[in-house]
ChimeraX commands (.cxc) that place a marker at each C-alpha (Angstrom):
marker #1 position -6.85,-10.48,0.69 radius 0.5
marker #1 position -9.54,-8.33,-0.31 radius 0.5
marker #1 position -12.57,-6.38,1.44 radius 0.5
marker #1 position -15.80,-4.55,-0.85 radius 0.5
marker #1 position -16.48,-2.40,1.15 radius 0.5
marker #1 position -19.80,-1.48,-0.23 radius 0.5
marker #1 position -22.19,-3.57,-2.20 radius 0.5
marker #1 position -25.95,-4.74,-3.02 radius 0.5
marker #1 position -25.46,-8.44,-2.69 radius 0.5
marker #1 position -29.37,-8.36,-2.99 radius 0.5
marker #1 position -29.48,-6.74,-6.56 radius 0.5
marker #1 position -26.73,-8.93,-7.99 radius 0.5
marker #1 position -27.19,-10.33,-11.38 radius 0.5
marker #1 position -26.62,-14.30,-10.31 radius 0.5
marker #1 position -27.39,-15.04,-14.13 radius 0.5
marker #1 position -23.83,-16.46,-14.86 radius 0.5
marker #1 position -23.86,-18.02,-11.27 radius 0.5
marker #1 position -27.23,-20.18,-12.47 radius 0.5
marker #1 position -29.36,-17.87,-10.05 radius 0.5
marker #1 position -27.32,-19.66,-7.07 radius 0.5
marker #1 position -26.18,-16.55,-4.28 radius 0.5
marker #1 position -24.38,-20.15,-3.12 radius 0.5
marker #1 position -22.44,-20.64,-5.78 radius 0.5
marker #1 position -21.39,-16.60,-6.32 radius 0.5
marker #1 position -20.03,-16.74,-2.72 radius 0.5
marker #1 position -17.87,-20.11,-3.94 radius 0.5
marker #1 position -16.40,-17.41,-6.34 radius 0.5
marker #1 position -15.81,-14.87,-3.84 radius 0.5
marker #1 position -13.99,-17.19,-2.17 radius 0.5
marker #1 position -11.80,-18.41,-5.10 radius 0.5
marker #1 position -10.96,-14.71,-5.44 radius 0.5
marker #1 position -9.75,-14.10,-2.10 radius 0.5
marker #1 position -12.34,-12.18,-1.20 radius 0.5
marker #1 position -12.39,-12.15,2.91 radius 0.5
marker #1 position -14.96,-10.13,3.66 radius 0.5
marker #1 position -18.27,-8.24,2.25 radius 0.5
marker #1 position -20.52,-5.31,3.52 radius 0.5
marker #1 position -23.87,-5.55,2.28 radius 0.5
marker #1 position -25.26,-2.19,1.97 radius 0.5
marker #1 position -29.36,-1.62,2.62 radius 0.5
marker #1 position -31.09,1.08,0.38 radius 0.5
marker #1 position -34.87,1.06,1.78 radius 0.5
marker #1 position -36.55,-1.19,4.69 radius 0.5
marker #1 position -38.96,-2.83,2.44 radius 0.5
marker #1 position -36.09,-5.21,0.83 radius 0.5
marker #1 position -34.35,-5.24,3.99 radius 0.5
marker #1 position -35.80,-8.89,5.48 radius 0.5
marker #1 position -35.46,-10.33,2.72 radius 0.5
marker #1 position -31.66,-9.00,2.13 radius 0.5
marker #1 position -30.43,-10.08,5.44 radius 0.5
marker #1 position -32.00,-13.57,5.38 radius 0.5
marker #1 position -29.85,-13.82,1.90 radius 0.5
marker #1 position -26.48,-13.38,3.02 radius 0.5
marker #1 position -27.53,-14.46,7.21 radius 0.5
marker #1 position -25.36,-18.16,6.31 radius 0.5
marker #1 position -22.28,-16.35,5.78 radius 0.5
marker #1 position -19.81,-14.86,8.61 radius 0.5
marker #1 position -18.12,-13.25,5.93 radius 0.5
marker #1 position -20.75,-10.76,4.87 radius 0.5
marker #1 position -22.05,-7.96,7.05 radius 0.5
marker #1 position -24.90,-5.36,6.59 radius 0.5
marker #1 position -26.10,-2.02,7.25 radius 0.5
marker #1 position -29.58,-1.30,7.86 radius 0.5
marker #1 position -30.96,2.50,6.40 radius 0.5
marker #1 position -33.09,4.02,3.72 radius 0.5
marker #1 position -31.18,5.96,0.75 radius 0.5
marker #1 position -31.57,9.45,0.44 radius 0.5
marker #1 position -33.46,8.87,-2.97 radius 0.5
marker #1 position -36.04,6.83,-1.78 radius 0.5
marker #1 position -39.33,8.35,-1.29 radius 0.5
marker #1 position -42.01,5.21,-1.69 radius 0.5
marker #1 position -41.66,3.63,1.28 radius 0.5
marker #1 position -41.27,3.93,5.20 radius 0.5
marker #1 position -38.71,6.57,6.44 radius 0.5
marker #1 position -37.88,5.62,9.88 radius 0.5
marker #1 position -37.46,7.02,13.17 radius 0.5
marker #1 position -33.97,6.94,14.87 radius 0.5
marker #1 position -35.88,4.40,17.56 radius 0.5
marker #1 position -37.19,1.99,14.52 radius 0.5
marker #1 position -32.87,3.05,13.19 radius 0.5
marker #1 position -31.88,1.81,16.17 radius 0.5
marker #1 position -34.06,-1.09,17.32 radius 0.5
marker #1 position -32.54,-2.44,13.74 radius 0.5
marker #1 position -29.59,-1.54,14.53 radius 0.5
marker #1 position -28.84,-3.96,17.20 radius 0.5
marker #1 position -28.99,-6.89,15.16 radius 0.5
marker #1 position -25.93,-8.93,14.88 radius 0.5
marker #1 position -24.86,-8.55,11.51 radius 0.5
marker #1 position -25.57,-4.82,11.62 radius 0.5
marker #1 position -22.58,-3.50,11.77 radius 0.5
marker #1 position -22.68,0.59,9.67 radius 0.5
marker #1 position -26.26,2.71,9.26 radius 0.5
marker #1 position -27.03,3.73,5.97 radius 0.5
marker #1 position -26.59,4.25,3.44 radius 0.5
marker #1 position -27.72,7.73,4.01 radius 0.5
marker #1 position -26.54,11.38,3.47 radius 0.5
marker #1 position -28.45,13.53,0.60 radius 0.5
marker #1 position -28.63,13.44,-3.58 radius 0.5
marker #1 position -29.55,16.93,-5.29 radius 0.5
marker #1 position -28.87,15.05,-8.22 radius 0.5
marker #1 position -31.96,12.85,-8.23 radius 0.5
marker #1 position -34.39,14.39,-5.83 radius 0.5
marker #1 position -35.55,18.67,-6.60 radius 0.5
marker #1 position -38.06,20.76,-4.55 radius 0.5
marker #1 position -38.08,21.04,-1.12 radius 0.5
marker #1 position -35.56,18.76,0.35 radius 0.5
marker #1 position -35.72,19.15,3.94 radius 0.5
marker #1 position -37.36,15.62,4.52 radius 0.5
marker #1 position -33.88,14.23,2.89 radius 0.5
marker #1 position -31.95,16.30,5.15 radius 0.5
marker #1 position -34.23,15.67,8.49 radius 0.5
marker #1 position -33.84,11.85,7.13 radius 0.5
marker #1 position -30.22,12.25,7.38 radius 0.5
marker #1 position -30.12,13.54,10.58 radius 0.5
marker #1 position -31.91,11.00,11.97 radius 0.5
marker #1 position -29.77,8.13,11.11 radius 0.5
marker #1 position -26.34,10.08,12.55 radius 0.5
marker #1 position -28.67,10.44,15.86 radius 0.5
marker #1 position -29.66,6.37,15.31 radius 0.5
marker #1 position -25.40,5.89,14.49 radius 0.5
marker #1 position -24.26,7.68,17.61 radius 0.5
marker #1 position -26.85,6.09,20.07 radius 0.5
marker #1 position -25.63,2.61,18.77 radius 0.5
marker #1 position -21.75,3.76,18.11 radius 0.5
marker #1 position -21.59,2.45,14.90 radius 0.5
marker #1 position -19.88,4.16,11.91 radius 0.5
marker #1 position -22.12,5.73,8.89 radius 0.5
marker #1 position -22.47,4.77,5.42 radius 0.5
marker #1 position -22.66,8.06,3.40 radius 0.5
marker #1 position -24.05,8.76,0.26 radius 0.5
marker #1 position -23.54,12.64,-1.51 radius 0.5
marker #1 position -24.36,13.97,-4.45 radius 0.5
marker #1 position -24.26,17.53,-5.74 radius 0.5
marker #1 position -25.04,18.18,-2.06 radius 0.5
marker #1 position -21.20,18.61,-0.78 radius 0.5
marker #1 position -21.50,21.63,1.29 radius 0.5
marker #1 position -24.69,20.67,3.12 radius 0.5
marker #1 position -23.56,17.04,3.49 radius 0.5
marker #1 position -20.71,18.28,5.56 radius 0.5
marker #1 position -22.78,21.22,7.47 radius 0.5
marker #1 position -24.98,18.31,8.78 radius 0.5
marker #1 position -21.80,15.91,9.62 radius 0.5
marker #1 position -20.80,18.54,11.75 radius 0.5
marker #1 position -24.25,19.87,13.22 radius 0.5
marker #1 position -25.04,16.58,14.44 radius 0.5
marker #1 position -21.97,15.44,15.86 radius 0.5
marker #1 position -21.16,12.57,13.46 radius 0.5
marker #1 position -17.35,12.51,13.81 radius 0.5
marker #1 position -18.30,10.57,17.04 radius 0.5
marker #1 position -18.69,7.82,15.19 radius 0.5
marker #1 position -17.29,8.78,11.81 radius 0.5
marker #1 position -17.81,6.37,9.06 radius 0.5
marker #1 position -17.55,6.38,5.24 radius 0.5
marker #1 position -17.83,8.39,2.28 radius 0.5
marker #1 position -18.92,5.58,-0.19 radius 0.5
marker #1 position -18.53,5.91,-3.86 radius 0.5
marker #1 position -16.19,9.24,-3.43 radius 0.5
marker #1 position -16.68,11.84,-6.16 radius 0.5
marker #1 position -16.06,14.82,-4.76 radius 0.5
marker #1 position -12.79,16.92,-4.48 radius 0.5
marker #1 position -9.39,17.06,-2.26 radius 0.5
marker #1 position -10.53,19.71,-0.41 radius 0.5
marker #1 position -14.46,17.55,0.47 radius 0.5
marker #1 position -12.10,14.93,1.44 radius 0.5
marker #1 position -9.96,17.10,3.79 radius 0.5
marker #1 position -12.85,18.11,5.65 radius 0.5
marker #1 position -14.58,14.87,5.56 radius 0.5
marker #1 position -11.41,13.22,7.12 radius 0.5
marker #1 position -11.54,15.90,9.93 radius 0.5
marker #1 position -14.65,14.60,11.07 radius 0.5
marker #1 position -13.16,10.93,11.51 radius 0.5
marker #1 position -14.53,9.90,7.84 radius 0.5
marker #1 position -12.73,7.15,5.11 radius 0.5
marker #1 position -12.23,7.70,2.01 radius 0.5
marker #1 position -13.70,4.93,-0.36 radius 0.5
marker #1 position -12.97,4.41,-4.30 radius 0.5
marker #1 position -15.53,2.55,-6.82 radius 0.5
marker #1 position -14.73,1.68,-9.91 radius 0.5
marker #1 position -15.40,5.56,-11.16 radius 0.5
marker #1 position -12.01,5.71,-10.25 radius 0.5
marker #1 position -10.72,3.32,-13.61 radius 0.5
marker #1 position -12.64,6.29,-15.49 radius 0.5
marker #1 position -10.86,7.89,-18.08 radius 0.5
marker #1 position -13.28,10.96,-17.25 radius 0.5
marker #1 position -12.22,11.21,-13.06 radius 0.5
marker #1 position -9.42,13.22,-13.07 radius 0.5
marker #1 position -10.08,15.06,-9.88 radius 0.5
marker #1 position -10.72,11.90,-8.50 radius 0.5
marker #1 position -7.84,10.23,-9.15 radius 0.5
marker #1 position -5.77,12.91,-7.62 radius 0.5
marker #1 position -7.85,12.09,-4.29 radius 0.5
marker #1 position -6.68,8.62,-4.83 radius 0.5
marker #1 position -2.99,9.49,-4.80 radius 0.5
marker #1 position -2.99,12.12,-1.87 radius 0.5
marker #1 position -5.55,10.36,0.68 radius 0.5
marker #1 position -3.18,8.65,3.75 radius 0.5
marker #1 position -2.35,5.18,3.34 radius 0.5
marker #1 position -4.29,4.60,6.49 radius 0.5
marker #1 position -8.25,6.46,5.16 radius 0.5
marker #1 position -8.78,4.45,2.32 radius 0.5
marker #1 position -11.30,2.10,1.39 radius 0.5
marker #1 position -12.20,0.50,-1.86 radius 0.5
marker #1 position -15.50,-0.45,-3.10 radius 0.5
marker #1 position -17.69,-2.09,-6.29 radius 0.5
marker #1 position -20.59,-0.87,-5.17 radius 0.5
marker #1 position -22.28,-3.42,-7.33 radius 0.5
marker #1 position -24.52,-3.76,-9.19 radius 0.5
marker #1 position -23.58,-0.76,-10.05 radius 0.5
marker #1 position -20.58,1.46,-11.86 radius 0.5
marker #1 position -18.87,-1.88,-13.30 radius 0.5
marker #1 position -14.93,-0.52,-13.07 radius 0.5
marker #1 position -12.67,-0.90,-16.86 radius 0.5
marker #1 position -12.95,-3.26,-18.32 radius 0.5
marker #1 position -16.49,-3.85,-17.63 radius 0.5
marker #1 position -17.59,-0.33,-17.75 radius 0.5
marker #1 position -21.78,-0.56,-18.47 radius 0.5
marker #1 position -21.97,-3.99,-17.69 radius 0.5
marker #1 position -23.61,-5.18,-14.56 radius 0.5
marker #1 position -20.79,-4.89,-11.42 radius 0.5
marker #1 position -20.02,-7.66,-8.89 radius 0.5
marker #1 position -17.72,-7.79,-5.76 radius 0.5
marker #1 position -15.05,-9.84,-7.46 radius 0.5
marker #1 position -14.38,-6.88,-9.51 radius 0.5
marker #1 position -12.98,-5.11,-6.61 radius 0.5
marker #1 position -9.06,-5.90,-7.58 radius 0.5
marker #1 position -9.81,-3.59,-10.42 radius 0.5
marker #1 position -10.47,-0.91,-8.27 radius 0.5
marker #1 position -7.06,-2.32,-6.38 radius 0.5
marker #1 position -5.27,-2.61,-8.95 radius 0.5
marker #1 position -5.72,0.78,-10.41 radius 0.5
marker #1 position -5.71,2.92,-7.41 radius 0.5
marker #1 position -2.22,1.06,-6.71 radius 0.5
marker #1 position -0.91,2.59,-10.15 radius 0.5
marker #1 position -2.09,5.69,-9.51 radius 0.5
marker #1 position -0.04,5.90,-5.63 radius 0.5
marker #1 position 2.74,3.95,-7.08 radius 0.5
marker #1 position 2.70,0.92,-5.09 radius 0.5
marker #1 position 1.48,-2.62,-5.54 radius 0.5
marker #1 position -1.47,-3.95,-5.48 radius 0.5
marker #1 position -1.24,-6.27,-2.54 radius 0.5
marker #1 position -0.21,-3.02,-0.82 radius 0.5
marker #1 position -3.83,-1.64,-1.68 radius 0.5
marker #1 position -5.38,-4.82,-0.63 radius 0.5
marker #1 position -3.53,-4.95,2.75 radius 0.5
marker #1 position -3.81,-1.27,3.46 radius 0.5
marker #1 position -7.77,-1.20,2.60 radius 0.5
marker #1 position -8.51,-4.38,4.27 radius 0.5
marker #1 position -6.41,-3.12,7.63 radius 0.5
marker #1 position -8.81,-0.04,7.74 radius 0.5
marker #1 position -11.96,-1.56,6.92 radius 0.5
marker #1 position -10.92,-3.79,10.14 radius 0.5
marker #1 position -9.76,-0.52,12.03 radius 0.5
marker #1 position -12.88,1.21,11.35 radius 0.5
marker #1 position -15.59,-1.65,11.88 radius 0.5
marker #1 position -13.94,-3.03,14.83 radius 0.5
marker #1 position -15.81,-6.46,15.10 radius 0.5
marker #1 position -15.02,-7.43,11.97 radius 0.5
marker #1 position -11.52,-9.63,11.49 radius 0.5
marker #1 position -9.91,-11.45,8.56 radius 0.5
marker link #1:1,2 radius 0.2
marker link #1:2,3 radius 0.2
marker link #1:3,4 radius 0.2
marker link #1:4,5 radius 0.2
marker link #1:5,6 radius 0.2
marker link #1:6,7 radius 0.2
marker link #1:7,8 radius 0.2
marker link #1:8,9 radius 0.2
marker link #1:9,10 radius 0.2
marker link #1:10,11 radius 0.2
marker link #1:11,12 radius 0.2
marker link #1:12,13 radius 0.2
marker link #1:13,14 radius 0.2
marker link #1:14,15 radius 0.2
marker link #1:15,16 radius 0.2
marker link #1:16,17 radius 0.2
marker link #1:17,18 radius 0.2
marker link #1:18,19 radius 0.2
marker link #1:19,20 radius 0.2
marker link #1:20,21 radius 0.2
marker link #1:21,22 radius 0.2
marker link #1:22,23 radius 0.2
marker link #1:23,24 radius 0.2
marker link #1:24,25 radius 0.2
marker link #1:25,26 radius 0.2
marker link #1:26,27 radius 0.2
marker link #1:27,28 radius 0.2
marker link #1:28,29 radius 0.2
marker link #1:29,30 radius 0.2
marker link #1:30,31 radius 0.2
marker link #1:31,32 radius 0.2
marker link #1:32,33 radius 0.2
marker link #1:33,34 radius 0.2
marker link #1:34,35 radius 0.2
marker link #1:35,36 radius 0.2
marker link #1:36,37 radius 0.2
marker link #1:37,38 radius 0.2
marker link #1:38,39 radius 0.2
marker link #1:39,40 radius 0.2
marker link #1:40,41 radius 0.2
marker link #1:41,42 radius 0.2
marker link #1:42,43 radius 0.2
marker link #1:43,44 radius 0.2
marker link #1:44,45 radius 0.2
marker link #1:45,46 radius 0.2
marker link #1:46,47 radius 0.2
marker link #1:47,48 radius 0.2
marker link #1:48,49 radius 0.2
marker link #1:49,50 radius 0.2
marker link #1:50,51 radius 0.2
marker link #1:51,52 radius 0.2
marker link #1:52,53 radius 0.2
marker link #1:53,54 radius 0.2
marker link #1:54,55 radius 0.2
marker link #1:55,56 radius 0.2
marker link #1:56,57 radius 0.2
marker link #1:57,58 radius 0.2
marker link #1:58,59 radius 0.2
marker link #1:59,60 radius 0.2
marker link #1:60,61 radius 0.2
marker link #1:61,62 radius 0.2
marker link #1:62,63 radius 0.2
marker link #1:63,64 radius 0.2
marker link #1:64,65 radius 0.2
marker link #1:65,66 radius 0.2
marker link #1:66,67 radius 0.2
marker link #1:67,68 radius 0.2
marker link #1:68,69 radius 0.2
marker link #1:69,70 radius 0.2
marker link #1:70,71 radius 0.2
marker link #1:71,72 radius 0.2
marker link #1:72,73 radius 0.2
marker link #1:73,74 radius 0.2
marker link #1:74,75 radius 0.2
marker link #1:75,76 radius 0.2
marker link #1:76,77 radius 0.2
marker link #1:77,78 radius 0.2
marker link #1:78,79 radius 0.2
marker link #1:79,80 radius 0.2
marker link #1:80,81 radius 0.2
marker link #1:81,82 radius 0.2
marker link #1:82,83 radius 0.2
marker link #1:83,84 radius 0.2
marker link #1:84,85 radius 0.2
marker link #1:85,86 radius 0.2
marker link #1:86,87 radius 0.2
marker link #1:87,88 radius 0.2
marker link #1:88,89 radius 0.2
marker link #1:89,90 radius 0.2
marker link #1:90,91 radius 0.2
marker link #1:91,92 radius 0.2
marker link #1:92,93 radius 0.2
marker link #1:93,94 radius 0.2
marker link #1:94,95 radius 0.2
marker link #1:95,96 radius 0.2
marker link #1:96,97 radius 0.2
marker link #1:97,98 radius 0.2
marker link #1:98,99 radius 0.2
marker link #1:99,100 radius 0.2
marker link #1:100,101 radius 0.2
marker link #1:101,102 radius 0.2
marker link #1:102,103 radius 0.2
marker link #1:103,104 radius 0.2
marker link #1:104,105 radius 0.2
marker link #1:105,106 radius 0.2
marker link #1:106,107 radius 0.2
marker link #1:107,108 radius 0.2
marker link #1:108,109 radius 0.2
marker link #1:109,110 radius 0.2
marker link #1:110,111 radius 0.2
marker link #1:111,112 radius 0.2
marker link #1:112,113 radius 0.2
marker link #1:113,114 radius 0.2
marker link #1:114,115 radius 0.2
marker link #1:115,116 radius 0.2
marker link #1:116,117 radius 0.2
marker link #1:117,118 radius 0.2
marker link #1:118,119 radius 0.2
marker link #1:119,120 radius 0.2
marker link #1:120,121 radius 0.2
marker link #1:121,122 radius 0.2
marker link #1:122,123 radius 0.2
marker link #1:123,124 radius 0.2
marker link #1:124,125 radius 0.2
marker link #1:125,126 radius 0.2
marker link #1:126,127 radius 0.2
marker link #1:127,128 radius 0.2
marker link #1:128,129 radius 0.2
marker link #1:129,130 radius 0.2
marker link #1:130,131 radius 0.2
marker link #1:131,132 radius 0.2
marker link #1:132,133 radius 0.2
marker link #1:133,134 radius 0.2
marker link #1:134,135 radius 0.2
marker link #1:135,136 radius 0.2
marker link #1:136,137 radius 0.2
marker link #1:137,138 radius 0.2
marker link #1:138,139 radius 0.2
marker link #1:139,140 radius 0.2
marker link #1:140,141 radius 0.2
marker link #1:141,142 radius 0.2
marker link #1:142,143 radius 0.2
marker link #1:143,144 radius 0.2
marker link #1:144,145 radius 0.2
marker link #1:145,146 radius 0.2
marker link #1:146,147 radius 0.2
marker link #1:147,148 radius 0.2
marker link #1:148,149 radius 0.2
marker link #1:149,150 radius 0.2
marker link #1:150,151 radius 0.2
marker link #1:151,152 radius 0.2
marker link #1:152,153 radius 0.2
marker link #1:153,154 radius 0.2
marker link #1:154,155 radius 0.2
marker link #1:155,156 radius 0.2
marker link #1:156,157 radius 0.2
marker link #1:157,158 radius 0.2
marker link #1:158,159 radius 0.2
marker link #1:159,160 radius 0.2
marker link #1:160,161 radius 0.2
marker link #1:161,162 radius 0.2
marker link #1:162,163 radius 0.2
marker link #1:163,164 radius 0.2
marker link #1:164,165 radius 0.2
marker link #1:165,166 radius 0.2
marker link #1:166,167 radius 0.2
marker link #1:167,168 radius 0.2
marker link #1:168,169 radius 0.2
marker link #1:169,170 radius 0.2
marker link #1:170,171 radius 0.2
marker link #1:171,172 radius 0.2
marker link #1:172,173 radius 0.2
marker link #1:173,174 radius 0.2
marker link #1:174,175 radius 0.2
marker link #1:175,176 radius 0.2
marker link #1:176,177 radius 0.2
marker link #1:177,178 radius 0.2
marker link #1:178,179 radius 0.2
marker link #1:179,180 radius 0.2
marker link #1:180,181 radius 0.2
marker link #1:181,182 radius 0.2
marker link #1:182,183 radius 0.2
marker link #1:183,184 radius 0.2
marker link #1:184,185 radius 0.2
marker link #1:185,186 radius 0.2
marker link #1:186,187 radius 0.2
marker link #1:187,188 radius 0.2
marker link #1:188,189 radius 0.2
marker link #1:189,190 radius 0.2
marker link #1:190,191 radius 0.2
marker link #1:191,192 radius 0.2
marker link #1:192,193 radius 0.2
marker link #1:193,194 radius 0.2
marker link #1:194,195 radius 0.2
marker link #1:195,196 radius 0.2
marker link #1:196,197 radius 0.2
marker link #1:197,198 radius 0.2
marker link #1:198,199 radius 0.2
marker link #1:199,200 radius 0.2
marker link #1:200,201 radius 0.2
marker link #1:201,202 radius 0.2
marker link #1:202,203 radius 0.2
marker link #1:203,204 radius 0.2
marker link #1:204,205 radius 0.2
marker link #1:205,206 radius 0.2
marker link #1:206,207 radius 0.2
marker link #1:207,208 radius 0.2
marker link #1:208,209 radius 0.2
marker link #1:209,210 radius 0.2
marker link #1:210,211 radius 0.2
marker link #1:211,212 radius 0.2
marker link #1:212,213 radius 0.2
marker link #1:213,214 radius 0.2
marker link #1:214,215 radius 0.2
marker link #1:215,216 radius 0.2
marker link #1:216,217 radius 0.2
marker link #1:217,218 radius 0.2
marker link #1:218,219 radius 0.2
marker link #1:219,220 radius 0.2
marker link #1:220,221 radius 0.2
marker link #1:221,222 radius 0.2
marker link #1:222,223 radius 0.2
marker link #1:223,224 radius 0.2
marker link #1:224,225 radius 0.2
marker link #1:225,226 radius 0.2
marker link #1:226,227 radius 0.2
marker link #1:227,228 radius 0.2
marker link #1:228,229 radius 0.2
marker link #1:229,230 radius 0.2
marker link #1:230,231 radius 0.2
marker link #1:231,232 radius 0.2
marker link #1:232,233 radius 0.2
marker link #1:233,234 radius 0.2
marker link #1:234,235 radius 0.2
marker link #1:235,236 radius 0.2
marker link #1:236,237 radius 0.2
marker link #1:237,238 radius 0.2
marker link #1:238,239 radius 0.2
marker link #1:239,240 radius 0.2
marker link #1:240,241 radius 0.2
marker link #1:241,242 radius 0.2
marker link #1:242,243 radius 0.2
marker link #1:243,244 radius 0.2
marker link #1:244,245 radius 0.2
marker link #1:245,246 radius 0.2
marker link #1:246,247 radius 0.2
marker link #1:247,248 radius 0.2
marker link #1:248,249 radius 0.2
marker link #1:249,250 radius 0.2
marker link #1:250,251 radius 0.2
marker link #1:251,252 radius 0.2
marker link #1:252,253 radius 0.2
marker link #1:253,254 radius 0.2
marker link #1:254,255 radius 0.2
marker link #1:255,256 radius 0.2
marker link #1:256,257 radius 0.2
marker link #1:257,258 radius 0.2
marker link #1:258,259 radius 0.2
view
């Protein structure tokens, strides 16, 4: 039994499916896949995302505009919230800030941020969060405005032990995308080994960062044994373990959700 965590069910490639999202989810099913959390990036694709996956108990969204994107409508906490409330809805974001990709002054990605912790803790759901190159302000804000009420998780993790310390304190998960398989994440792997067995999530994030053996090919949510299966070897244990352990705290952390 397995849970992605995080992933653009949207954006898929449904090439080798024949273009049928119906017969991808026949797949996820084969590959014991119980659950999905379809991950929203801007409001403009939004409607059209959650009518996609709305047949299917076993997906569930977020609704919240990425820290990168600057073309279309930022929203208010209200218009955060008012979303929110719909059924599916069960995380806000992703959100959180990238100095990577965005330069100049960034305060409109940090007042952006803030916005959707205010929208998470009105609604008392948990937060998606995205950081790049941003680590020390990420976890200023986190703390400014309160967000361990609701905690959440730190998707795609990249950062260091001592980022995930902190980020734990304020009531965070850990989750691992394929990155992880990386020859090149060292420091990351080490997270992967010391996090608790009970703050872990895994992730494809797909379509995105495809884990070995399909590093730079396009990602999907079946590849999320991968991730399993290697962050297993790394703590030594097996990879049912992994799945059990991840799925348990997905279901510990997002309440409403059972498998």
């Amino acid at each position: 039994m397995l849970i992605d965590s995080h992933c653009h069910l949207d954006r898929l490639d449904l090439a080798p499916y024949n273009h049928d999202f119906s017969c991808f989810m026949n797949e996820v099913k084969n590959q014991h896949i119980e659950h999905l959390l379809c991950i929203a990036i801007d409001l403009e694709a939004y409607p059209a995302m959650l009518a996609l996956v709305a047949p299917y108990a076993q997906i569930s969204v977020s609704v919240g505009v990425h820290p990168n994107e600057q073309d279309g409508k930022d929203p208010s906490v209200d218009e955060l919230i008012a979303l929110g409330r719909q059924d599916k809805v069960i995380a806000i974001g992703e959100t959180g800030l990238d100095y990577f990709r965005s330069e100049g002054d960034l305060n409109w990605q940090q007042q952006r941020f803030r916005n959707h912790i205010n929208a998470a803790k009105a609604l008392n759901k948990p937060l998606i969060i995205h950081t790049r190159e941003a680590k020390l302000d990420t976890l200023r804000i986190l703390k400014e405005e309160g967000a361990s009420e609701v905690g959440g998780i730190i998707h795609c993790f990249t950062e260091d032990w001592e980022f995930a310390k902190q980020a734990m304190d304020l009531n965070f998960y850990i989750s691992f995308s394929g990155i992880v398989t990386f020859n090149s994440a060292k420091e990351i792997k080490e997270v992967a080994k010391k996090v608790p067995a009970d703050r872990f999530l895994i992730e494809t994030d797909s379509p995105y960062l495809a884990p070995v053996p399909f590093r730079g090919r396009p990602n999907y949510p079946t590849y999320v044994r991968y991730v399993a299966e290697h962050v297993a070897e790394l703590r030594g244990i097996a990879a049912n373990d992994v799945a059990e352990l991840s799925t348990k705290n997905f279901c510990t952390l997002f309440k409403s959700v059972s498998v």
